[in-house]
MARGU-496313 format. One record per residue (C-alpha): residue number from 1; residue in one letter; chain; x, y, z. Coordinates in steps of 0.02 Angstrom, whole numbers, plus 32768, in hexadecimal, padded with zeros to 4 digits. Layout:
N
{pt NUM; 'A'; 'A'; {X; Y; Z}}
...
// end
This chain:
218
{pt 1; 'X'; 'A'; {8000; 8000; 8000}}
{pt 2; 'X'; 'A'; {8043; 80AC; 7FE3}}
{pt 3; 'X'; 'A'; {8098; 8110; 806E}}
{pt 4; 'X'; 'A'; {8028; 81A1; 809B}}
{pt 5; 'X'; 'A'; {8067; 8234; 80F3}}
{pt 6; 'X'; 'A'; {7FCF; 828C; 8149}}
{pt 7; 'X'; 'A'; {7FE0; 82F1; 81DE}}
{pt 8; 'X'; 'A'; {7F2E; 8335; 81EE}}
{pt 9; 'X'; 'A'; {7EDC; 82CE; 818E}}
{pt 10; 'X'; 'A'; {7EC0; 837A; 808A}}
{pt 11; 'X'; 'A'; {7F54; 8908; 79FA}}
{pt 12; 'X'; 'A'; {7FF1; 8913; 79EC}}
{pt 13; 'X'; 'A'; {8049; 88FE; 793B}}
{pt 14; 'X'; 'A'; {800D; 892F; 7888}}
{pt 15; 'X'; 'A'; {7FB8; 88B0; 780D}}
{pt 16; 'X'; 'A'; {805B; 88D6; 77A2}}
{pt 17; 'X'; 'A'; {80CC; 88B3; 7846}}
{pt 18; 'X'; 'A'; {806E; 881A; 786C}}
{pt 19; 'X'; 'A'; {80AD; 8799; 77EE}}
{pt 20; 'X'; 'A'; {8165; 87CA; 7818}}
{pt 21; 'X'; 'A'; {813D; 87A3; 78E3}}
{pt 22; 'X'; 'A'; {80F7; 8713; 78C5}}
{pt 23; 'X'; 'A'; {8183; 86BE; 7853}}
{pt 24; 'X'; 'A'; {81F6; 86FB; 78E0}}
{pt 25; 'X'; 'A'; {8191; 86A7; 7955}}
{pt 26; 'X'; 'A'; {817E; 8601; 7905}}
{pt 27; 'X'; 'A'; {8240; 861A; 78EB}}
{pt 28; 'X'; 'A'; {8267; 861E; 799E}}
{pt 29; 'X'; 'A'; {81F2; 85B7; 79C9}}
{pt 30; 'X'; 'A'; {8232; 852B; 7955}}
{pt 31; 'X'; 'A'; {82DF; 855A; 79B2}}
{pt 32; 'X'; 'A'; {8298; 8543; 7A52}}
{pt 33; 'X'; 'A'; {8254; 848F; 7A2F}}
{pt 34; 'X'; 'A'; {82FA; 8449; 79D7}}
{pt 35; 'X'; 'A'; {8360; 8480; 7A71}}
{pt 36; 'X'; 'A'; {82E9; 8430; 7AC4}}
{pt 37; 'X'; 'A'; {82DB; 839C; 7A62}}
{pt 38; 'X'; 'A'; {839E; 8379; 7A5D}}
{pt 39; 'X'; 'A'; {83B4; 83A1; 7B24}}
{pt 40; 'X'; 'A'; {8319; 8326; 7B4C}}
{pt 41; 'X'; 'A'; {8381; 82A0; 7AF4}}
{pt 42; 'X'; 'A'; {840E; 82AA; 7B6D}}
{pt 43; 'X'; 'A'; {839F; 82C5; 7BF0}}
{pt 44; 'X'; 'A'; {8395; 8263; 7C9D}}
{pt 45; 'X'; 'A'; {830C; 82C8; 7CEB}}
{pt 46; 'X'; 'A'; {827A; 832E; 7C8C}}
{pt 47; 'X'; 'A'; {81E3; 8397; 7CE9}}
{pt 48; 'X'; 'A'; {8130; 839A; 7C81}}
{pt 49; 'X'; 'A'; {80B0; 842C; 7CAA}}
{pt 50; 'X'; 'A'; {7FE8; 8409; 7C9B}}
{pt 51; 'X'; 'A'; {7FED; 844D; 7BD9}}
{pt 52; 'X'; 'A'; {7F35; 8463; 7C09}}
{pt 53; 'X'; 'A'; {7F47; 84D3; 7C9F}}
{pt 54; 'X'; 'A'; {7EDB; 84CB; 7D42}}
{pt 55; 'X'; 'A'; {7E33; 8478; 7D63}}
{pt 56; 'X'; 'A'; {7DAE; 846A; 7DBC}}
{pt 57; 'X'; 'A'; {7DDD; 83CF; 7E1E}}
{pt 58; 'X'; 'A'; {7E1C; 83CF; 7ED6}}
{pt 59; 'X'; 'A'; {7E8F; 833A; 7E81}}
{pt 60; 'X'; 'A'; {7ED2; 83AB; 7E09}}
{pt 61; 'X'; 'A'; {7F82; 8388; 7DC4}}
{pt 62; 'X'; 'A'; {7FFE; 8407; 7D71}}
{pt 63; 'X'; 'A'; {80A0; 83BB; 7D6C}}
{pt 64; 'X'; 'A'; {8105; 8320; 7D67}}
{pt 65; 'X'; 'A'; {81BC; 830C; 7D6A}}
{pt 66; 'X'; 'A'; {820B; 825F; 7D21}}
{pt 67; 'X'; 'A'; {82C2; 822D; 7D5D}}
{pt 68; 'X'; 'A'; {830D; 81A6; 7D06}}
{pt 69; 'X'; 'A'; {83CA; 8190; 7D57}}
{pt 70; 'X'; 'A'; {8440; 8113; 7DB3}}
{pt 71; 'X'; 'A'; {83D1; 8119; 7E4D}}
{pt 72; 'X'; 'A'; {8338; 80EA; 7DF3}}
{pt 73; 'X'; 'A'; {8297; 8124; 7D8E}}
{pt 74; 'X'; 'A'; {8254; 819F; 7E19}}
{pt 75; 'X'; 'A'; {81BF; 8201; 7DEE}}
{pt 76; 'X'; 'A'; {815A; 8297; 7E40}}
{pt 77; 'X'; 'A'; {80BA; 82D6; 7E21}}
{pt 78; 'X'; 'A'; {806D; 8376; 7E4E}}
{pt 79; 'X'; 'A'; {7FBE; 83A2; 7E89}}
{pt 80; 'X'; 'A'; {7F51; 8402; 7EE5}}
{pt 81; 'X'; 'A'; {7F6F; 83FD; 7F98}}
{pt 82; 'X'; 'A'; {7EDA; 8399; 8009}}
{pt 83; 'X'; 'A'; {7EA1; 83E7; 8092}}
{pt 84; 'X'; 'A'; {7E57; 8367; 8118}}
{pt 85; 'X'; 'A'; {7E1B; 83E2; 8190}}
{pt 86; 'X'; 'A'; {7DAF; 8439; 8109}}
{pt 87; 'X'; 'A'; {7CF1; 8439; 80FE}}
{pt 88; 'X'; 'A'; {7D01; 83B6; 807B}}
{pt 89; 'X'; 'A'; {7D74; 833D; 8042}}
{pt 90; 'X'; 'A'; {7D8F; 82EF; 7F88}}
{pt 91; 'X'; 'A'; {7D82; 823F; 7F59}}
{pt 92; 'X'; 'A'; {7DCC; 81DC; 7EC7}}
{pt 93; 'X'; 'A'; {7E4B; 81A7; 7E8F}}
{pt 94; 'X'; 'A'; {7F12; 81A2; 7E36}}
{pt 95; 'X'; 'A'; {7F5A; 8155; 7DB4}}
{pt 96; 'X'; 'A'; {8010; 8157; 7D70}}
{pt 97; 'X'; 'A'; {8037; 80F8; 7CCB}}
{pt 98; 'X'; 'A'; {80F6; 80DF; 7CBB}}
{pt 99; 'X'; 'A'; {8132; 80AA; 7C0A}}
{pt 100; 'X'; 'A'; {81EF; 8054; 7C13}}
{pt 101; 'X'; 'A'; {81EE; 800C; 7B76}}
{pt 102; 'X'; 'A'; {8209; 8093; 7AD3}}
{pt 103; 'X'; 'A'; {81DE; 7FF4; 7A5F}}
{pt 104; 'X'; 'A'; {814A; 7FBA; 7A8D}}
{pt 105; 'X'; 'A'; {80A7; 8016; 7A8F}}
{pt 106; 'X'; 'A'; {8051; 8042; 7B42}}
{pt 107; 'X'; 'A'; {8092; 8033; 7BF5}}
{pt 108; 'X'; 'A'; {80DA; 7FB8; 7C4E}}
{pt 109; 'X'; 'A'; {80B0; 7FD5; 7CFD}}
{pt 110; 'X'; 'A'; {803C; 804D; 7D59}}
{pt 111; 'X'; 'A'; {7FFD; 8081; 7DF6}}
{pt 112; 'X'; 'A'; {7F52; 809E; 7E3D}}
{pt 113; 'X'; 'A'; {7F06; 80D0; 7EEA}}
{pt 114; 'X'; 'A'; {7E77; 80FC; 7F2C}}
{pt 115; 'X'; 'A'; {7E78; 81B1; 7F8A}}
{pt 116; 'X'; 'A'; {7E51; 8193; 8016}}
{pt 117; 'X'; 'A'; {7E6E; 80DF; 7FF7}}
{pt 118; 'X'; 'A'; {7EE1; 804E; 7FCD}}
{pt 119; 'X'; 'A'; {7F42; 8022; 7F34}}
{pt 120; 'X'; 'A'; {7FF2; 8005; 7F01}}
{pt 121; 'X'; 'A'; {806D; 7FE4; 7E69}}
{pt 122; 'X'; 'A'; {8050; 7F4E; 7DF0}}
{pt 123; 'X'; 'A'; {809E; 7F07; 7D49}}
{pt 124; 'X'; 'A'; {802D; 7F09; 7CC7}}
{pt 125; 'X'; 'A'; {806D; 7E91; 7C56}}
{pt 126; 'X'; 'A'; {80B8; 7DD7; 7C72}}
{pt 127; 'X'; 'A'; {80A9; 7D22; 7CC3}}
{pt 128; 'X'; 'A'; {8033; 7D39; 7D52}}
{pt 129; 'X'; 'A'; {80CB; 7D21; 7DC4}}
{pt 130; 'X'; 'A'; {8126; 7DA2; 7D71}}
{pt 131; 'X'; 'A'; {80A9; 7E1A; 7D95}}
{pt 132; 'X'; 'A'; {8084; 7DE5; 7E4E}}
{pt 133; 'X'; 'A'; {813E; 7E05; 7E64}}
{pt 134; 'X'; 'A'; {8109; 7EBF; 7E45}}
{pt 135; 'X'; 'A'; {8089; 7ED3; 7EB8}}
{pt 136; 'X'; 'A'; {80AB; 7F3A; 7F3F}}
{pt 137; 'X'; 'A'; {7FEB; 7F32; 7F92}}
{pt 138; 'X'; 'A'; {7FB5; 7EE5; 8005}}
{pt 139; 'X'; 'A'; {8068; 7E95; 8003}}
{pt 140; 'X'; 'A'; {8105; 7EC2; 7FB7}}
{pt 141; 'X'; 'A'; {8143; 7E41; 7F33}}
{pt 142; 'X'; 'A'; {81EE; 7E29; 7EF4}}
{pt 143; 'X'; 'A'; {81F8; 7EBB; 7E82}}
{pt 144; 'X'; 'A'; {817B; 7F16; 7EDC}}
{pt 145; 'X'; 'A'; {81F4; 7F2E; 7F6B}}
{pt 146; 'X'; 'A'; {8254; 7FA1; 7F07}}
{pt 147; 'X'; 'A'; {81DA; 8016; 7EE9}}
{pt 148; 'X'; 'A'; {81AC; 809A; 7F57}}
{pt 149; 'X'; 'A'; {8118; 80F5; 7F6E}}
{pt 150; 'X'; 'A'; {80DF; 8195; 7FCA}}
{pt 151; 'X'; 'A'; {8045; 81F0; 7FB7}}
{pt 152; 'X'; 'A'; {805A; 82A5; 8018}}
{pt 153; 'X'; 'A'; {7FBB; 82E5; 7FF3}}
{pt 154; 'X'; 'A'; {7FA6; 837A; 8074}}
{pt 155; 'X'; 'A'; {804A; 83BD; 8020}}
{pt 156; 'X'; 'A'; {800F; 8391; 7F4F}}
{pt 157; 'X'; 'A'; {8098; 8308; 7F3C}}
{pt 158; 'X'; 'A'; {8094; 8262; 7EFA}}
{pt 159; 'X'; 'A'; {8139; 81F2; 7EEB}}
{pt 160; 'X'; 'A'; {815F; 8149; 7EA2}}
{pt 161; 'X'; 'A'; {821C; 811C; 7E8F}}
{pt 162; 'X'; 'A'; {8246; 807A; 7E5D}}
{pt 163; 'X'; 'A'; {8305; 8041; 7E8B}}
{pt 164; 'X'; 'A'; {8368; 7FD2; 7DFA}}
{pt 165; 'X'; 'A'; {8365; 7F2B; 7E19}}
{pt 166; 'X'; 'A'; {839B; 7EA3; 7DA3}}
{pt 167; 'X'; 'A'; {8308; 7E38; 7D6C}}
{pt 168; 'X'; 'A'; {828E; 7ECB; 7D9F}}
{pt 169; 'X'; 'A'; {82AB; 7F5D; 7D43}}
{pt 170; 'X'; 'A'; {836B; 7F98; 7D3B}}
{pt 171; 'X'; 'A'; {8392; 8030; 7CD3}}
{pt 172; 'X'; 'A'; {830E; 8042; 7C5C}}
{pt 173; 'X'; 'A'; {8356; 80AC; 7BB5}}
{pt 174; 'X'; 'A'; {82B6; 8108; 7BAC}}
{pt 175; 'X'; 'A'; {8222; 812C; 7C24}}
{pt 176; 'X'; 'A'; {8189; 81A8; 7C1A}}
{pt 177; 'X'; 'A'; {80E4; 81AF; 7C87}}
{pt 178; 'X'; 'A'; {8023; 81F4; 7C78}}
{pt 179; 'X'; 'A'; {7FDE; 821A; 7D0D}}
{pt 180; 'X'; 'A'; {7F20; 822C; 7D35}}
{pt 181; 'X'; 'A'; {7EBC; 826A; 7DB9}}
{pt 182; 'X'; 'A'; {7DE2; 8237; 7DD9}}
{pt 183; 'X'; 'A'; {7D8B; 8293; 7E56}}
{pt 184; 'X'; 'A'; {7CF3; 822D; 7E59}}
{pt 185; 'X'; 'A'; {7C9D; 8294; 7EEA}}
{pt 186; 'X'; 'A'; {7CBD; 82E3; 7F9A}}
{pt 187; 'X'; 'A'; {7C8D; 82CC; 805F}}
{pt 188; 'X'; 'A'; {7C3F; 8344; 80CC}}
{pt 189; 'X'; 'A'; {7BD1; 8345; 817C}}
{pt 190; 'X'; 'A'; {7B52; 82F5; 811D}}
{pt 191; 'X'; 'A'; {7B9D; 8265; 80CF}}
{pt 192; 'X'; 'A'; {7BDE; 824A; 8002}}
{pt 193; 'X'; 'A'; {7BAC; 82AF; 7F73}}
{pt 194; 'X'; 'A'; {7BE4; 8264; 7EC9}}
{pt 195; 'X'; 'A'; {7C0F; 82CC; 7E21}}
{pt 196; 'X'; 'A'; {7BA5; 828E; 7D95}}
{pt 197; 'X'; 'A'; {7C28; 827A; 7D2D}}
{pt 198; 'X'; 'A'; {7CBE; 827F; 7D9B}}
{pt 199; 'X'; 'A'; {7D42; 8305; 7D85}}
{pt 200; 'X'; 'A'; {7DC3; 82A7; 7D1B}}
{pt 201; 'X'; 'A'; {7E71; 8311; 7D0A}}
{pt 202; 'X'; 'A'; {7EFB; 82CA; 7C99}}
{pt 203; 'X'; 'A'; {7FB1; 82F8; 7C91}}
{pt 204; 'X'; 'A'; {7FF4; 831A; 7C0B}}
{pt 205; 'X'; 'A'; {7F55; 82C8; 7BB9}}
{pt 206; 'X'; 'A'; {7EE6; 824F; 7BA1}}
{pt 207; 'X'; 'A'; {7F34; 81B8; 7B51}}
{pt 208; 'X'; 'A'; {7FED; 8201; 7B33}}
{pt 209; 'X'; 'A'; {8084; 820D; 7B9D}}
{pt 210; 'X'; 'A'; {810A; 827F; 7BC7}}
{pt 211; 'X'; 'A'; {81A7; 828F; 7B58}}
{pt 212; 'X'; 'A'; {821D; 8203; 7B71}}
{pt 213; 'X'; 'A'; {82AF; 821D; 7BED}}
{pt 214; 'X'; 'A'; {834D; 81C6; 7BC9}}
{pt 215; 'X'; 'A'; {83B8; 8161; 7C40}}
{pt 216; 'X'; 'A'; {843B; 81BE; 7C8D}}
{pt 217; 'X'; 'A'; {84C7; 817C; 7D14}}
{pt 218; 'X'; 'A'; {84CC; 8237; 7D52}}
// end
């Protein structure tokens, strides 16, 4: 199960001007994005905004940072802080999709709890022992006891860093994540209220990733 830590327990230019801006723009712009395309390949470590901005769920998420180095995949996402003592208190839940594998299409391993609730990090391909091996609810498998887990809600902080390990997952060339956040309702005084539809928030969106970060020994 994942380690919570809870101390409470929640007008400018002219038409003629215009054309010339705008090729300058796309100019730097296309600078910009082959810098950044040619530093991300050497990267070990790469932080990913919400391209969408903020939302209207208390389990909104606006950033995630992806480490890919000698000490492991580690990677942190960022969300709204929870409150606890407040009026009202979200439910839902989290989901992190971590893709290892640049050849193959989809993830290979994700993580999913319930908030408040239980959960942990599984494999989701394999033998049926591999992936028990993964596991790290209700007990930690093989694998699964090199992954570690901590859910700091009050403070907007999720972190999952898995440690290499031969026969687990030791150095992976490439890795990228999508995160996603469902905020299926809320408790007050009087008991649950559910959204009808939940409050789903996606990061960076719905069925992509973030850019791939390359394995670094630094």
């Amino acid at each position: 199960m994942p380690r919570y830590r809870i101390t409470t327990n929640s007008r400018g230019a002219s038409k003629q001007r215009r054309p010339v801006m705008r090729s300058l723009s796309l100019a730097l712009a296309l600078g910009v994005g082959l810098v950044g395309t040619a530093s991300s390949a050497q990267a070990q470590q790469r932080t990913t905004a919400d391209p969408v901005g903020g939302g209207t769920s208390a389990l909104d998420l606006y950033k995630v940072k992806v480490v890919n180095n000698a000490k492991g995949v580690r990677v942190t996402v960022k969300m709204r802080p929870v409150d606890w003592n407040a009026e009202s208190t979200p439910v839902g839940e989290f989901r992190l999709l971590l893709d290892t594998n640049h050849r193959s299409k989809g993830a290979e391993f994700a993580e999913e709890v319930g908030i408040p609730g239980d959960g942990g990090f599984r494999a989701l391909n394999g033998s049926k022992k591999y992936r028990q091996s993964w596991e790290t609810y209700p007990f930690p498998g093989k694998c699964g006891k090199t992954v570690s887990e901590s859910y700091d809600l009050e403070h907007g902080k999720i972190t999952i860093h898995i440690k290499p390990k031969r026969g687990c997952l030791y150095h992976p060339k490439y890795v990228r994540v999508n995160a996603r956040s469902i905020q299926s309702g809320y408790i007050d005084a009087s008991g649950y209220h559910p959204y009808t539809p939940a409050l789903v928030d996606h990061l960076p969106y719905k069925n992509t990733f973030t850019p791939w970060v390359k394995y670094s020994r630094k």
